[in-house]
C-alpha positions as CSV (number, residue, x, y, z in Angstrom):
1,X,5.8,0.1,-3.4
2,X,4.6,-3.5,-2.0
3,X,7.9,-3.3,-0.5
4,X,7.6,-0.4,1.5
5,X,4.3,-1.4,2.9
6,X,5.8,-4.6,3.9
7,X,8.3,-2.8,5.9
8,X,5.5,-0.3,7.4
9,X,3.4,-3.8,8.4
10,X,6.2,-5.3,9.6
11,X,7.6,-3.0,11.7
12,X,4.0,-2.6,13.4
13,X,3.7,-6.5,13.5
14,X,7.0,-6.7,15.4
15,X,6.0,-4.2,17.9
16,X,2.7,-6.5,18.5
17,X,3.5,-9.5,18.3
18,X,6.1,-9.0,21.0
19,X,3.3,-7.5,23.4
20,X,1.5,-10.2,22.7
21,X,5.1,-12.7,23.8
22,X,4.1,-14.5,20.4
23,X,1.0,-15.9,21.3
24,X,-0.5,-18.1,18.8
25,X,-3.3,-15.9,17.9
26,X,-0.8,-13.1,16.5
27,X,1.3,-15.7,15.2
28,X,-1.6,-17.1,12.8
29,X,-2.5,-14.1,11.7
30,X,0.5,-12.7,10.8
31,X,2.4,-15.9,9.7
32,X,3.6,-16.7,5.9
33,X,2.7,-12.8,5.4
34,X,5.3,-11.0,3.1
35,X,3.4,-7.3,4.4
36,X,2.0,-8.0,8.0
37,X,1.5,-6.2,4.2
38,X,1.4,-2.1,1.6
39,X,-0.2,-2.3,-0.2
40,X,0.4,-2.5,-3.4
41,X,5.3,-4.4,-6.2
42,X,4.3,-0.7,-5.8
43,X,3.8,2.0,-5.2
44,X,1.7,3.7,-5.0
45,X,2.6,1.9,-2.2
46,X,4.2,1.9,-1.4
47,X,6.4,5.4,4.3
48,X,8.2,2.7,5.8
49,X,9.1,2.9,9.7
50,X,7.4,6.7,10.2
51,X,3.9,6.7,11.5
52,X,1.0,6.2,8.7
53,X,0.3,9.2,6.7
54,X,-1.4,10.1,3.5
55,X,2.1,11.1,2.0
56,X,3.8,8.8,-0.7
57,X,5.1,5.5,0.3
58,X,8.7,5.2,-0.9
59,X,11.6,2.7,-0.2
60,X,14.0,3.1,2.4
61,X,17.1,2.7,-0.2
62,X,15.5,4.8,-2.7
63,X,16.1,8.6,-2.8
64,X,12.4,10.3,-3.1
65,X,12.9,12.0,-6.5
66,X,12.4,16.3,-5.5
67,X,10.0,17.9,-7.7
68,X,12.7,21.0,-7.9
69,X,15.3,18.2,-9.6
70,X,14.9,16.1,-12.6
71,X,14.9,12.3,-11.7
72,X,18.1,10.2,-12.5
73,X,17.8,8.7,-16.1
74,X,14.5,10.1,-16.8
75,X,14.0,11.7,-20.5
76,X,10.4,12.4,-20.0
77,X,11.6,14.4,-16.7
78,X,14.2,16.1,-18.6
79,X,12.0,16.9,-21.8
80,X,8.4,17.4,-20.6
81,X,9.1,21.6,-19.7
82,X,6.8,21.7,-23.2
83,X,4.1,20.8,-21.4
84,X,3.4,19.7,-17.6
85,X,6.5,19.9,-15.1
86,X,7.0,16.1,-14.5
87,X,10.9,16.2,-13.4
88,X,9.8,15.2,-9.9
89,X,8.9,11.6,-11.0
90,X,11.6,8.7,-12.5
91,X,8.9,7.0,-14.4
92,X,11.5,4.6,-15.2
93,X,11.7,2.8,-12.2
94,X,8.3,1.3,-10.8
95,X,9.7,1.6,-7.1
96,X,9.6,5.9,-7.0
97,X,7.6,7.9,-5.5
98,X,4.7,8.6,-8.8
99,X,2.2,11.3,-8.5
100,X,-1.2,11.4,-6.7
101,X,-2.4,14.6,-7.8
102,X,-1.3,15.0,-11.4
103,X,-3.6,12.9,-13.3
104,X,-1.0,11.4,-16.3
105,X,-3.7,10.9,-18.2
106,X,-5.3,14.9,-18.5
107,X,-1.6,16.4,-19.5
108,X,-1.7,18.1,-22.8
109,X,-0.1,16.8,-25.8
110,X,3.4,17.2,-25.7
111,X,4.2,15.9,-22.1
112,X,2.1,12.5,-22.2
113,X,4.4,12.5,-25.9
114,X,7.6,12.8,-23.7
115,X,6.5,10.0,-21.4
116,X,5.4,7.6,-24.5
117,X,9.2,8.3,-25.5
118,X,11.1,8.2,-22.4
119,X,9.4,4.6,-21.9
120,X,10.9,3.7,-25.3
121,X,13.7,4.9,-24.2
122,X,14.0,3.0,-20.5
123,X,11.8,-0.3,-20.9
124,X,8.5,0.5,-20.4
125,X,5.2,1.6,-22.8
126,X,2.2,3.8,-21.6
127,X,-0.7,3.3,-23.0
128,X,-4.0,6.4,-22.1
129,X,-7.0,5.1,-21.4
130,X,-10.6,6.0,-22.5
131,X,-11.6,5.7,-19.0
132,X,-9.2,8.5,-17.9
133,X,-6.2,5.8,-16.4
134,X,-2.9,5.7,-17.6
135,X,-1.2,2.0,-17.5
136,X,2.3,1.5,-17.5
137,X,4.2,-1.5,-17.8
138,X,7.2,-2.8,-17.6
139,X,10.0,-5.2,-19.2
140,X,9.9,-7.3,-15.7
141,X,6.6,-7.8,-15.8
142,X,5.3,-5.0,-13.3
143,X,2.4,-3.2,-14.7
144,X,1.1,0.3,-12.8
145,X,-2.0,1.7,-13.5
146,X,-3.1,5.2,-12.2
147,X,-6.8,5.4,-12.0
148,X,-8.5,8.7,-13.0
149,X,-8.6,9.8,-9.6
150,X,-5.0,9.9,-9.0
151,X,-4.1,6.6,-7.7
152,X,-2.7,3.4,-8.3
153,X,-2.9,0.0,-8.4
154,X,0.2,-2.6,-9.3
155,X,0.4,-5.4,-10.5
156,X,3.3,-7.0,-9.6
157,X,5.4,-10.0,-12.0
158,X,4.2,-12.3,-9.5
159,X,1.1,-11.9,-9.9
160,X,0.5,-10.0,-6.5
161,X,-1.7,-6.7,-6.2
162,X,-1.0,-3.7,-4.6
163,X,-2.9,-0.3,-4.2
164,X,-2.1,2.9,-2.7
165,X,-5.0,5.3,-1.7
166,X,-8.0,4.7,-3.0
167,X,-11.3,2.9,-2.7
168,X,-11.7,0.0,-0.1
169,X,-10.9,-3.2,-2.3
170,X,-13.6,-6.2,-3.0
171,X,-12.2,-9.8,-2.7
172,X,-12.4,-12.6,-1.0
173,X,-10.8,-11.3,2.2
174,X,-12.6,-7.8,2.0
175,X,-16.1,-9.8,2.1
176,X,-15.6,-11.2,5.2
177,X,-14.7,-7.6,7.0
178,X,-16.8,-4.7,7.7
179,X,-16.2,-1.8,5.6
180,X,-13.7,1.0,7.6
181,X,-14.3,4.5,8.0
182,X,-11.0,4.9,7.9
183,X,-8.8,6.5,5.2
184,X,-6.6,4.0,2.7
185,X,-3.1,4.3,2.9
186,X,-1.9,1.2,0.9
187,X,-3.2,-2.9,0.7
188,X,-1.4,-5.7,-1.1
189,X,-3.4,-8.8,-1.6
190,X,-1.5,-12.4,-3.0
191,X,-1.9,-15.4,-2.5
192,X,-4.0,-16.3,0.6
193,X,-3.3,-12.9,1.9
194,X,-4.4,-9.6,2.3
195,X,-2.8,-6.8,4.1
196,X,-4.0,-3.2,4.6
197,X,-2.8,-0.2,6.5
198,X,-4.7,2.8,7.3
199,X,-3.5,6.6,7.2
200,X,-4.0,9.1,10.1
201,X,-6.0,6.5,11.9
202,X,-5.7,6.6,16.1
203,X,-5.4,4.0,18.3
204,X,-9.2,4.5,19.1
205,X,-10.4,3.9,15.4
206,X,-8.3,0.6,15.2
207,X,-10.1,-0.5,18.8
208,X,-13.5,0.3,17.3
209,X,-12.7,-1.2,13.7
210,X,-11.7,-4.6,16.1
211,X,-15.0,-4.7,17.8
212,X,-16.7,-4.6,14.4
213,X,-14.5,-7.5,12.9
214,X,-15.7,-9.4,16.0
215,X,-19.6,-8.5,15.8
216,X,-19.0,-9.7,12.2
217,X,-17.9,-13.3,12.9
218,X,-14.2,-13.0,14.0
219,X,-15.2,-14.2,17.2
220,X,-13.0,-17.5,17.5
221,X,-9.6,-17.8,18.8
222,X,-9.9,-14.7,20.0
223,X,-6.6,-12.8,21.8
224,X,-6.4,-9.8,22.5
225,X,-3.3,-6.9,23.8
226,X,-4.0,-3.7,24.5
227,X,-1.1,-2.2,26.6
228,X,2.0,0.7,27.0
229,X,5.1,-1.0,26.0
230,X,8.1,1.5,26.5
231,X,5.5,4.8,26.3
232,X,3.9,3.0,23.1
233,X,0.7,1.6,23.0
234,X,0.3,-1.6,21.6
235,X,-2.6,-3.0,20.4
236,X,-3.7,-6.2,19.1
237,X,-6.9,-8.4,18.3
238,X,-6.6,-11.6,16.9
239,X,-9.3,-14.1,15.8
240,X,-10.6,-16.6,13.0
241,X,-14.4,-16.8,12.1
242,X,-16.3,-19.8,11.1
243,X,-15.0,-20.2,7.7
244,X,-11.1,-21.0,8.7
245,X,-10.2,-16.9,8.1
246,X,-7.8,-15.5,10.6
247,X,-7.9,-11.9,11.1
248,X,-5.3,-9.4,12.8
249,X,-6.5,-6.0,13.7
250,X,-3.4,-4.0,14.9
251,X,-1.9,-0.8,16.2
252,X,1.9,0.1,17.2
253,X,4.1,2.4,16.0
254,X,1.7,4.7,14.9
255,X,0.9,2.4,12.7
256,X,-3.1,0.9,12.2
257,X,-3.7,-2.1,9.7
258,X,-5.3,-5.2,9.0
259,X,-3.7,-8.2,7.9
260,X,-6.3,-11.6,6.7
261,X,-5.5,-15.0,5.8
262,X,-6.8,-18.2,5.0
């Protein structure tokens, strides 16, 4: 999932930063950044080089599992037809494409059974929450959680966090941004990092979102590209504020994100 946001990010940063003929401003923003930068080892994140959407991240090598098909390897997707239908999903491996709208955690008896007992079977244990989540983790250290609303947030063995859909995040790097309007596709936050990209937003929303980010501080070091590179606009503002953050606001591809370091 983290991966596949990477990639999305990536492919977006590429496309700006060579408008931008590597100026220094994209390069600090963007620079030492594994995503930008999903969110979110992931999934939920985690799709990669099509235009952001509110569909499923998935990665590029990995087959999205059909909800007509049982999953490869899967038990509970083989077992589960006592209950809910959840041969779409190989809860097995934490890189597929997991559900959004089939809250784990409200299945009846025998299907969340079948998934306690294909994680026996395949190296990972699900535990229900009171709150209505459903955590699963893993023998690598990955541990998903799907939140009662449907989506997820990863942590990944390194420690690294990822999140598809969802809320806006709080944390350090959030605090220093305005809020967006815009809809959550995935974010990924490490180590001095935070990446986010948006779904369904328009070049126009990531222009406004930018003139925000500056009104709220961003307003050194500021670069910015805005132009049509092969029928494709490219869009870019880059700035640091006062505290030694570096922001990079960007649009290519289809593509809208935000990427923030320190």
């Amino acid at each position: 999932m983290k991966k596949c946001l990477t990639v999305l990010l990536v492919i977006a940063l590429v496309f700006a930063l060579t408008a931008c003929g590597g100026s220094s401003g994209g390069q600090s923003a963007g620079s030492g950044s594994s995503a930008a930068a999903p969110a979110a080892s992931g999934q939920s994140s985690s799709s990669a080089s099509a235009p952001a959407s509110d569909a499923p991240l998935a990665r590029e090598d990995e087959p999205l599992a059909r909800e007509d098909e049982p999953a490869a390897g899967s038990s509970a997707a083989d077992s589960a037809g006592s209950g809910t239908d959840l041969s779409g999903f190989d809860f097995s491996n934490p890189m597929a494409e997991f559900p959004t709208d089939l809250i784990l955690s409200q299945q009846d008896a025998a299907s969340k059974q079948e998934l306690i007992n294909d994680g026996k079977e395949h190296g990972y244990t699900v535990d229900y929450g009171l709150d209505g989540s459903t955590t699963l983790t893993y023998d690598d250290g990955t541990v998903m959680v799907q939140n009662p609303d449907g989506t997820w947030n990863v942590v990944n063995d390194d420690g690294s966090l990822y999140q598809y859909g969802g809320n806006w995040p709080e944390n350090e790097f959030t605090k220093q941004l305005p809020k967006p309007e815009m809809e959550l596709l995935g974010a990924n936050t490490e180590d001095g990092e935070f990446n986010v990209a948006f779904a369904n937003a328009t070049i126009d929303d990531i222009r406004a979102y930018a003139e925000k980010v500056k009104a709220a501080g961003f307003d050194k070091d500021v670069d910015v590209q805005d132009q049509d590179v092969m029928g494709m606009t490219i869009y870019a503002f880059n700035a640091t504020n006062a505290v030694g953050y570096s922001v990079s606001v960007f649009y290519a591809a289809g593509t809208g994100g935000v990427t923030v370091t320190k």
